[in-house]
DOGUMAR-490931 format. One record per residue: residue in one letter; x, y, z of N, C-alpha, C in turn. Coordinates in nm, 3 decimals, padded with zeros to 5 digits. Atoms other than C-alpha are relative to their C-alpha. Layout:
<sites>
+----+---------+---------+---------+---------+---------+---------+---------+---------+---------+
| aa |     n.x |     n.y |     n.z |    ca.x |    ca.y |    ca.z |     c.x |     c.y |     c.z |
+----+---------+---------+---------+---------+---------+---------+---------+---------+---------+
|  A |       X |       Y |       Z |       X |       Y |       Z |       X |       Y |       Z |
...
+----+---------+---------+---------+---------+---------+---------+---------+---------+---------+
</sites>
This chain:
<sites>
+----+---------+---------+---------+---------+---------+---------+---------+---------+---------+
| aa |     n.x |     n.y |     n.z |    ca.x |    ca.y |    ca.z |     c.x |     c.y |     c.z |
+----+---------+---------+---------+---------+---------+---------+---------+---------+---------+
|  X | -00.141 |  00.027 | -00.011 | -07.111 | -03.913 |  07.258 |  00.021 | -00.130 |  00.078 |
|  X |  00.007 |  00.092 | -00.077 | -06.961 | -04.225 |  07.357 |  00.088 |  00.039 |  00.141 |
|  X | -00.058 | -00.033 | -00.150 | -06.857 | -04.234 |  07.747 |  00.174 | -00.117 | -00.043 |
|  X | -00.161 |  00.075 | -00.021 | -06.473 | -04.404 |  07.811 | -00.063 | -00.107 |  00.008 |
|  X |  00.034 |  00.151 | -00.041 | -06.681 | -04.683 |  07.978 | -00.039 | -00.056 | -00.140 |
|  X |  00.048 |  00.061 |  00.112 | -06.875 | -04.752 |  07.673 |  00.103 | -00.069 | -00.125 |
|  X | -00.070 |  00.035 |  00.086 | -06.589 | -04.740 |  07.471 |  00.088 | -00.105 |  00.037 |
|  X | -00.059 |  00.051 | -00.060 | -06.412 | -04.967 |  07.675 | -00.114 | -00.169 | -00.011 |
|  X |  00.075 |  00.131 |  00.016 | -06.686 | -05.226 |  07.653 | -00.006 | -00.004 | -00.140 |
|  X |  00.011 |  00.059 |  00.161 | -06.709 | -05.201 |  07.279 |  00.119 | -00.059 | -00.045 |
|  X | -00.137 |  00.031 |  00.022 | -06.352 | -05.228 |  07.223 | -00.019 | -00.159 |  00.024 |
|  X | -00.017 |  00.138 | -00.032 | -06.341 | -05.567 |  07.449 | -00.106 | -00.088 | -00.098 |
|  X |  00.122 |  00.060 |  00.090 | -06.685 | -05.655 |  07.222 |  00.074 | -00.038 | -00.075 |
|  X | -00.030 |  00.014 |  00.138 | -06.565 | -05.626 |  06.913 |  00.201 | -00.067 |  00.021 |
|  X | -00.135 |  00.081 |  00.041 | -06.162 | -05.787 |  06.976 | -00.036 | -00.100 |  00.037 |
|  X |  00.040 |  00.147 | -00.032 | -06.283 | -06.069 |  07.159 | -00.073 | -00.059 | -00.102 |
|  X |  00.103 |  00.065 |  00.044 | -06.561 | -06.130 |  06.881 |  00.095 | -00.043 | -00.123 |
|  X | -00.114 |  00.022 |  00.129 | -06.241 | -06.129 |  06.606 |  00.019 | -00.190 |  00.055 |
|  X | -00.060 |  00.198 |  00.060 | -06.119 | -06.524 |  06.720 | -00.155 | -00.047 |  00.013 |
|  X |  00.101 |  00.095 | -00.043 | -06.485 | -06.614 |  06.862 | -00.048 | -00.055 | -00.179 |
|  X |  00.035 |  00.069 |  00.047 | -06.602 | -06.571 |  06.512 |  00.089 | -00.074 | -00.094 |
|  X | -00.077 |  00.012 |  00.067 | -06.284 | -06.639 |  06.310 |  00.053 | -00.223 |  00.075 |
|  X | -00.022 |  00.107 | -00.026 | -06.239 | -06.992 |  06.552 | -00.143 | -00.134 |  00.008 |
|  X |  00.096 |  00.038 | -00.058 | -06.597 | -07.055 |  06.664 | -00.102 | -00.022 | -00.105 |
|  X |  00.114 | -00.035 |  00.027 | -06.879 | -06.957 |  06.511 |  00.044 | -00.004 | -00.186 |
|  X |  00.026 |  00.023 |  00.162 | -06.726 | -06.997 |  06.110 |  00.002 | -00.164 |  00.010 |
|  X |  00.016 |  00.117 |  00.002 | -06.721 | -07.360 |  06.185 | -00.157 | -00.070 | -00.068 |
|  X |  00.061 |  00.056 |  00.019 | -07.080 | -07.366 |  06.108 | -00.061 |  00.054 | -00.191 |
|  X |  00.005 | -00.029 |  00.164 | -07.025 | -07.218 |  05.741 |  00.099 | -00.064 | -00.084 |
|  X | -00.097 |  00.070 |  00.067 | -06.693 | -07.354 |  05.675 |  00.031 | -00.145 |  00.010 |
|  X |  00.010 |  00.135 | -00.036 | -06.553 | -07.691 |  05.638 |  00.039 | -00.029 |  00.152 |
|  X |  00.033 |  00.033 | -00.144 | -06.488 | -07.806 |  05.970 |  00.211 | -00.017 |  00.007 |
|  X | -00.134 | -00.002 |  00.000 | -06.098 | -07.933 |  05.842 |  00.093 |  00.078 | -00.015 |
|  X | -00.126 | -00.105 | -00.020 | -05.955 | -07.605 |  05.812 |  00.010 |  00.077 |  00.154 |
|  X | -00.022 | -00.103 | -00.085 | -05.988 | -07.520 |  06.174 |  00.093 | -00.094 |  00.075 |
|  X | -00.130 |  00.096 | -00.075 | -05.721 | -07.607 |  06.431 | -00.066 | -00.144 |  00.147 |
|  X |  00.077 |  00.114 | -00.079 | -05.844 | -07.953 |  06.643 | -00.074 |  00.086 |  00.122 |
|  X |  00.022 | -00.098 | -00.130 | -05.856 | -07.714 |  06.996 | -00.146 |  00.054 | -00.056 |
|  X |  00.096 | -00.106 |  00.071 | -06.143 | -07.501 |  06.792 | -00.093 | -00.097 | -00.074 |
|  X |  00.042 |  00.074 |  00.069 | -06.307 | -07.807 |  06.667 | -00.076 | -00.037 |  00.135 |
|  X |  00.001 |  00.083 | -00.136 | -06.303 | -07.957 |  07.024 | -00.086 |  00.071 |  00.072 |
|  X |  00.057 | -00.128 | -00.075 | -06.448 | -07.637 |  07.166 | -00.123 | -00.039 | -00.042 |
|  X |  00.132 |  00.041 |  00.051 | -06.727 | -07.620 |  06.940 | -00.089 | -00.144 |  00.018 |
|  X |  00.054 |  00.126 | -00.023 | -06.809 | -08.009 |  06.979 | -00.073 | -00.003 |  00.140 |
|  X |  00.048 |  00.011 | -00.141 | -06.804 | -07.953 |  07.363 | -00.152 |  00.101 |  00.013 |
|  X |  00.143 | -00.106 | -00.036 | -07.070 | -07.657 |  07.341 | -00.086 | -00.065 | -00.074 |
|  X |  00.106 |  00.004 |  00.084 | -07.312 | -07.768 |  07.048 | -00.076 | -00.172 |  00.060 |
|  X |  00.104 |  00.137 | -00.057 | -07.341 | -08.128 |  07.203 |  00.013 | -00.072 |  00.142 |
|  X | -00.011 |  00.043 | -00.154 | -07.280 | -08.132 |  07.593 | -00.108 |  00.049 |  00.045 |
|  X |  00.081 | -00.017 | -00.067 | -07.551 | -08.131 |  07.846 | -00.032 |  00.187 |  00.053 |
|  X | -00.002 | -00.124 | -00.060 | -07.495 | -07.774 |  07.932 | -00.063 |  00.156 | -00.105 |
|  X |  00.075 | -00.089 |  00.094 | -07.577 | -07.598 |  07.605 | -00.072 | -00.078 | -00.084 |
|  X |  00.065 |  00.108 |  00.124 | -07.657 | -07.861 |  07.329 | -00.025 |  00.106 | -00.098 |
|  X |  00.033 | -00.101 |  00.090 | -07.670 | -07.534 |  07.092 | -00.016 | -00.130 | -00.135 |
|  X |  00.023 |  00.081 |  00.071 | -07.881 | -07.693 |  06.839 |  00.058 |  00.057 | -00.159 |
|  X | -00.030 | -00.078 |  00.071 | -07.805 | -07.417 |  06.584 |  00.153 | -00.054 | -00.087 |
|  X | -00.099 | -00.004 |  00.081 | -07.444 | -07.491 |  06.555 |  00.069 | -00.183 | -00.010 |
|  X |  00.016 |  00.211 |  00.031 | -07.465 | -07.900 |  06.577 | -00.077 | -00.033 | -00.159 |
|  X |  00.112 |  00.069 |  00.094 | -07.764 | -07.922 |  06.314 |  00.057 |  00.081 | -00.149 |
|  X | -00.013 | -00.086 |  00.084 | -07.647 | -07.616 |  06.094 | -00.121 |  00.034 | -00.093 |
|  X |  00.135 |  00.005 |  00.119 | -08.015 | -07.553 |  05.926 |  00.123 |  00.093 | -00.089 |
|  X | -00.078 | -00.040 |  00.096 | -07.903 | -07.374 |  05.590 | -00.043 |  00.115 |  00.053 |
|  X |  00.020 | -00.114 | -00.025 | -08.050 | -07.030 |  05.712 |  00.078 |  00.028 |  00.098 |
|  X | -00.096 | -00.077 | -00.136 | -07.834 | -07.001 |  06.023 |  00.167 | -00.009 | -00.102 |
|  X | -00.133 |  00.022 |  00.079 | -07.503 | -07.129 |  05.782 | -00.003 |  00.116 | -00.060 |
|  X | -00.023 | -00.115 |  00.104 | -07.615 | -06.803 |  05.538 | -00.003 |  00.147 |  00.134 |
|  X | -00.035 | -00.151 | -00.114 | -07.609 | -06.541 |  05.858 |  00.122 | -00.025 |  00.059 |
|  X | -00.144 | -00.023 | -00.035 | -07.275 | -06.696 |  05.988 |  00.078 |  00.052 | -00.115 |
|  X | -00.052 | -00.081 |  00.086 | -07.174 | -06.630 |  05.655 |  00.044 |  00.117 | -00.037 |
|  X |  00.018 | -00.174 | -00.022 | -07.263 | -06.263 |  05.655 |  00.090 |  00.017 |  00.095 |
|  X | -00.093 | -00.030 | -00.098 | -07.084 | -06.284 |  05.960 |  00.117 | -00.051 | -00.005 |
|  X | -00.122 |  00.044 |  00.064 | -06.771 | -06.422 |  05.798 |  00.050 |  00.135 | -00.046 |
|  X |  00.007 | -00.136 |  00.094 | -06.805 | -06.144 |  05.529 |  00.021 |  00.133 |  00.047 |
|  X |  00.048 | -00.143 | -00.011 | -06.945 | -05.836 |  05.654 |  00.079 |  00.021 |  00.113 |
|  X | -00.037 | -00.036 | -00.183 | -06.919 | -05.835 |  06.052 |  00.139 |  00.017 |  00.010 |
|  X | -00.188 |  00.026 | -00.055 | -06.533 | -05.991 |  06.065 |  00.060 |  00.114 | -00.048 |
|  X | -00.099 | -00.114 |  00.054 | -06.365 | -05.721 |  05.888 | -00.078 |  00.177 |  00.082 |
|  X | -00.013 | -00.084 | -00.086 | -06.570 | -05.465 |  06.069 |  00.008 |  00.034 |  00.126 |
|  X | -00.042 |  00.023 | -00.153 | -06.479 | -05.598 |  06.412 |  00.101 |  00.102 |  00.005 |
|  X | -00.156 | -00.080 |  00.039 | -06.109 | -05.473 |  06.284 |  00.004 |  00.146 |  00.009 |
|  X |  00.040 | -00.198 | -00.003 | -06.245 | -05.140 |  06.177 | -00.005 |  00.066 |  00.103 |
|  X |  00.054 | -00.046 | -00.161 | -06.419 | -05.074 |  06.501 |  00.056 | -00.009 |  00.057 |
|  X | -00.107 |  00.015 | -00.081 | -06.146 | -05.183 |  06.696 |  00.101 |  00.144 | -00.026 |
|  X | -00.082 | -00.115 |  00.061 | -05.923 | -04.933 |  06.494 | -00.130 |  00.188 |  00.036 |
|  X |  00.079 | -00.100 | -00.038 | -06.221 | -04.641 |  06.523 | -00.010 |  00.002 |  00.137 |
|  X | -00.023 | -00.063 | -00.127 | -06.221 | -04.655 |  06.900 |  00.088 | -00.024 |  00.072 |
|  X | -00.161 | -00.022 | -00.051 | -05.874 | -04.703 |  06.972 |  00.052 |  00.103 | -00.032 |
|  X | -00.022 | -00.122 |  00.036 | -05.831 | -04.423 |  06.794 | -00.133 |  00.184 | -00.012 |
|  X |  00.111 | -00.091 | -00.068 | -06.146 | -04.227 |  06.910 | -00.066 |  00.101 | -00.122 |
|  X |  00.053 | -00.091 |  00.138 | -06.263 | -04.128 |  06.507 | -00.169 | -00.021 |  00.044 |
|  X |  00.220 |  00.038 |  00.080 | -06.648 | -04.055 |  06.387 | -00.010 | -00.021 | -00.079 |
|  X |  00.022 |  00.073 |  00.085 | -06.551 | -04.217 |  06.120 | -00.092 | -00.184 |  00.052 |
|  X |  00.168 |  00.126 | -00.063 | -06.767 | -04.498 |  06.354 | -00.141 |  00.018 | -00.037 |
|  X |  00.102 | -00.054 | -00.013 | -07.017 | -04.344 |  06.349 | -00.135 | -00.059 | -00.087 |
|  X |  00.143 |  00.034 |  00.087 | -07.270 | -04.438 |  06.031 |  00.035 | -00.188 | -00.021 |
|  X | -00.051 |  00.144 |  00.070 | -07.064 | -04.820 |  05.960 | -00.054 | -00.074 |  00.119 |
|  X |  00.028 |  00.035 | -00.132 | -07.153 | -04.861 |  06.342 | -00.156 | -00.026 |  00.021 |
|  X |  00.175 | -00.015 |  00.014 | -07.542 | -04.766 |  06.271 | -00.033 | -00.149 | -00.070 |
|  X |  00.077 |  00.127 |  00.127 | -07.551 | -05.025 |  05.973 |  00.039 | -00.109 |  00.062 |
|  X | -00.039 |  00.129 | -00.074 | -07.361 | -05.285 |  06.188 | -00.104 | -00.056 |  00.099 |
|  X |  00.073 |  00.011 | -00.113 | -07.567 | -05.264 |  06.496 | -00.146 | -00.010 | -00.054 |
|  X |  00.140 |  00.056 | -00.003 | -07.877 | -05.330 |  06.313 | -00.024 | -00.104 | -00.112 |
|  X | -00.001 |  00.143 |  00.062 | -07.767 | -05.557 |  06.082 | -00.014 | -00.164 |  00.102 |
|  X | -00.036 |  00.101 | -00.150 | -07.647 | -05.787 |  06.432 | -00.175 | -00.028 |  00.011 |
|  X |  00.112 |  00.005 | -00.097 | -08.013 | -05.693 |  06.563 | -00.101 | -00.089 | -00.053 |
|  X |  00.096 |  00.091 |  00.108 | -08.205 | -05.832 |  06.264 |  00.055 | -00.129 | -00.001 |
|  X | -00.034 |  00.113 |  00.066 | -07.980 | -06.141 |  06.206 | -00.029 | -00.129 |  00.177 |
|  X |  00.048 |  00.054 | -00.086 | -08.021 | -06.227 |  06.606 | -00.151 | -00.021 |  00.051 |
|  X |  00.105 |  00.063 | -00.062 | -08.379 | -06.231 |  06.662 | -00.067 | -00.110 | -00.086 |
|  X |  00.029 |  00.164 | -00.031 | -08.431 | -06.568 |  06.487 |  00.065 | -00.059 |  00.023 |
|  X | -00.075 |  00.116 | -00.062 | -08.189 | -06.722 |  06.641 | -00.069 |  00.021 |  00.156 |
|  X |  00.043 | -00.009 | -00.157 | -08.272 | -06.594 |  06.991 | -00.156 | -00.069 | -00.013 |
|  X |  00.112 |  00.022 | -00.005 | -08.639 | -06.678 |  06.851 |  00.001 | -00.159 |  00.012 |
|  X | -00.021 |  00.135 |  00.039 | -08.544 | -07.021 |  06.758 |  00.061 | -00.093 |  00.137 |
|  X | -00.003 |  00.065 | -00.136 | -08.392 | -07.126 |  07.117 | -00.095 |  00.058 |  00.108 |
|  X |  00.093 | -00.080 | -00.092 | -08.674 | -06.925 |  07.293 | -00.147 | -00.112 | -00.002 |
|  X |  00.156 |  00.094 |  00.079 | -08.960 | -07.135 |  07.080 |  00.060 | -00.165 |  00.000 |
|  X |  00.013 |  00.185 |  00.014 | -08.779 | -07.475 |  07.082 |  00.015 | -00.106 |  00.081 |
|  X |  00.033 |  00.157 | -00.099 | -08.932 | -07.806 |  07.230 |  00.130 | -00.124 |  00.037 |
|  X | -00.080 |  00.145 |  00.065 | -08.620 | -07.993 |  07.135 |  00.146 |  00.055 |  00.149 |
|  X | -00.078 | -00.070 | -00.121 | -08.429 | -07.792 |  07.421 | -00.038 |  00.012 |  00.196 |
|  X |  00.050 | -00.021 | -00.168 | -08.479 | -07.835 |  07.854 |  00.012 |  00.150 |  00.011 |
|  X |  00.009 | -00.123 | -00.026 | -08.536 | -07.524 |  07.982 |  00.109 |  00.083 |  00.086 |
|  X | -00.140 | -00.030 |  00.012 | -08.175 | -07.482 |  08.087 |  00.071 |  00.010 | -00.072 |
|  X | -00.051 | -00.045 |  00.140 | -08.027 | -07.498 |  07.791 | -00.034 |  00.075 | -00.065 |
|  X |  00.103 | -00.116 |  00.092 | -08.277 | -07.264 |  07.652 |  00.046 |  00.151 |  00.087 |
|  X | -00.049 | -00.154 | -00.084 | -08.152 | -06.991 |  07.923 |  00.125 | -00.019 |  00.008 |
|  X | -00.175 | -00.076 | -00.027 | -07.791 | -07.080 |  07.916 |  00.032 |  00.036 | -00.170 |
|  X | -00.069 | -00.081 |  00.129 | -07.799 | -07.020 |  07.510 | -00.083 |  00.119 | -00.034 |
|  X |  00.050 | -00.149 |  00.045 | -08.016 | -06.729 |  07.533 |  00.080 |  00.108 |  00.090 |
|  X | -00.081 | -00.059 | -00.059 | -07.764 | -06.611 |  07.800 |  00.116 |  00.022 | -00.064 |
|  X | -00.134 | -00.043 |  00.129 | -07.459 | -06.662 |  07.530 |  00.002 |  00.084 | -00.101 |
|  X |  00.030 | -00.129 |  00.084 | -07.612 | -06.481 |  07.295 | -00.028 |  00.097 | -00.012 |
|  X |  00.041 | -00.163 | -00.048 | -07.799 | -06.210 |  07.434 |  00.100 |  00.125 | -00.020 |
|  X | -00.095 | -00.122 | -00.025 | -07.474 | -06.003 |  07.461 |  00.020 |  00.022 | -00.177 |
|  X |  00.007 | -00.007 |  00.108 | -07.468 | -06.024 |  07.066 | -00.136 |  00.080 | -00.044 |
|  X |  00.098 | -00.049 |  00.000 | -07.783 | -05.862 |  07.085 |  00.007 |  00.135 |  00.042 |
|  X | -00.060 | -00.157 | -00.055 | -07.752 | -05.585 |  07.350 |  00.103 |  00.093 | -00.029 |
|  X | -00.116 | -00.056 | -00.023 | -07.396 | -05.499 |  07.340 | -00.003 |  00.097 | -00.195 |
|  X |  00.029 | -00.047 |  00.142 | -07.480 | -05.404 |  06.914 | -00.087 |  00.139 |  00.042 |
|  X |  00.074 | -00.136 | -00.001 | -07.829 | -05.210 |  07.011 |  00.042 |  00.110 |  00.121 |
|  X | -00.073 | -00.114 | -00.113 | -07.631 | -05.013 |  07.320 |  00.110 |  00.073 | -00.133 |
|  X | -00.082 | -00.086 |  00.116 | -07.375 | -04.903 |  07.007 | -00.111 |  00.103 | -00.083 |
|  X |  00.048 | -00.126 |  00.110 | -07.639 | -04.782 |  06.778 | -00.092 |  00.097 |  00.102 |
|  X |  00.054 | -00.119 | -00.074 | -07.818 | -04.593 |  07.079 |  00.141 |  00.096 |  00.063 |
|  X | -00.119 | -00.087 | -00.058 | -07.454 | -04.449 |  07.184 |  00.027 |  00.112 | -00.105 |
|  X |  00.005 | -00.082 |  00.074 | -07.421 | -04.333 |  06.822 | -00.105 |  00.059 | -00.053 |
|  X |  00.088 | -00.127 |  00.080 | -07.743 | -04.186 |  06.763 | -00.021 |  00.118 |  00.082 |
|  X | -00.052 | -00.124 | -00.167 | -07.640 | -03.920 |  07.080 |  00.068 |  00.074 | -00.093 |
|  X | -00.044 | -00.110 |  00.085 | -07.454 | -03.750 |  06.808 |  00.165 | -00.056 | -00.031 |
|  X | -00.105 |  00.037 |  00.036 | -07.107 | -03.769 |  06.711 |  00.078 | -00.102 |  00.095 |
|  X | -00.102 |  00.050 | -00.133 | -06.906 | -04.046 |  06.942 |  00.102 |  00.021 |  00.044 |
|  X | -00.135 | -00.062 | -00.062 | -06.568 | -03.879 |  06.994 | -00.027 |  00.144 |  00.033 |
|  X | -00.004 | -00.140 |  00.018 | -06.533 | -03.494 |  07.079 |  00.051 |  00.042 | -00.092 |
|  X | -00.014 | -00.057 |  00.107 | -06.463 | -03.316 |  06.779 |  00.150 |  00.091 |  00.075 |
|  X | -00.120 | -00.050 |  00.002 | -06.094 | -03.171 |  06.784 |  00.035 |  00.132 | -00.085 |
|  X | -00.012 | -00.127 |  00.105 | -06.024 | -02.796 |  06.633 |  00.172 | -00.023 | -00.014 |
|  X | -00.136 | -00.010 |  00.070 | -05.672 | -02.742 |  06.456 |  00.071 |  00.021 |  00.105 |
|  X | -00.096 | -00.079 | -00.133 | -05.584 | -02.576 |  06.812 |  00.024 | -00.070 |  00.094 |
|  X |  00.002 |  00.138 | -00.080 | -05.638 | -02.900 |  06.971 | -00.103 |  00.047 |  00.112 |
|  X |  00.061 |  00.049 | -00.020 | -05.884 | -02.804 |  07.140 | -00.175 | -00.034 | -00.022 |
|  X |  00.104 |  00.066 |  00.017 | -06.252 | -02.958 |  07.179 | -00.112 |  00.082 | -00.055 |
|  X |  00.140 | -00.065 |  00.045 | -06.547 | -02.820 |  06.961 | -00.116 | -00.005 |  00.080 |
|  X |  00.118 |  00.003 | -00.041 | -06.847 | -02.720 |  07.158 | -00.108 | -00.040 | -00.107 |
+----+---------+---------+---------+---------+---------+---------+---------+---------+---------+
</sites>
């Protein structure tokens, strides 16, 4: 079952991740002129200032462009969902949550691998973008270990109340 806390951190996960990737992070699939300057500016400052230099979303190889994609596609619309499933405390989370959280897990370890392994990065930049991302990592496999505990809401009888 999920705890309040948990649900309380997924919630903030998943609404915050609605503009990151809808402003941020489709920049490196879409054209660049449909986003608003502010969201252009952002991205410019992270991918090529001293502090991250994220090479990922400066260089765009074509394999990282086809997982933001997915994450255009797939992820964005089930941010929404999930937002809606634990605002409203369903187990209809439950299996969309499984396939999410290990879709995330697979699509982050070559990226995390790719600033972990690369020469082209100081070794500050290499821990402040494995520090940005990481939570794209964890905050997913803490969901699919919350839902494999069994159902994540308490189950509700007609009488209102809680199924043992």
């Amino acid at each position: 079952m999920i705890s309040n806390g948990e649900r309380i951190v997924f919630l903030a996960f998943f609404m915050s991740h609605i503009p990151i990737t809808m402003l941020v992070d489709s920049q490196a699939a879409l054209p660049r002129d449909i986003f608003p300057q502010f969201a252009v500016d952002i991205v410019h400052w992270y991918s090529n200032g001293d502090l991250f230099n994220d090479p990922l979303i400066r260089e765009q190889p074509e394999w990282f462009r086809h997982i933001v994609f997915c994450e255009i596609t797939m992820q964005l619309p089930f941010f929404f969902f999930a937002t809606g499933m634990l605002w409203n405390r369903s187990n209809t989370l439950r299996l969309p949550g499984l396939l999410y959280g290990s879709h995330v897990a697979t699509t982050m370890a070559p990226i995390l691998g790719h600033f972990y392994f690369s020469t082209a990065l100081t070794s500050s930049q290499r821990a402040s973008l494995i520090a940005v991302y990481s939570p794209y990592l964890i905050i997913p496999l803490w969901l699919i270990a919350a839902l494999l505990r069994g159902e994540p809401f308490p189950v509700v009888t007609s009488k209102g109340r809680r199924a043992e």
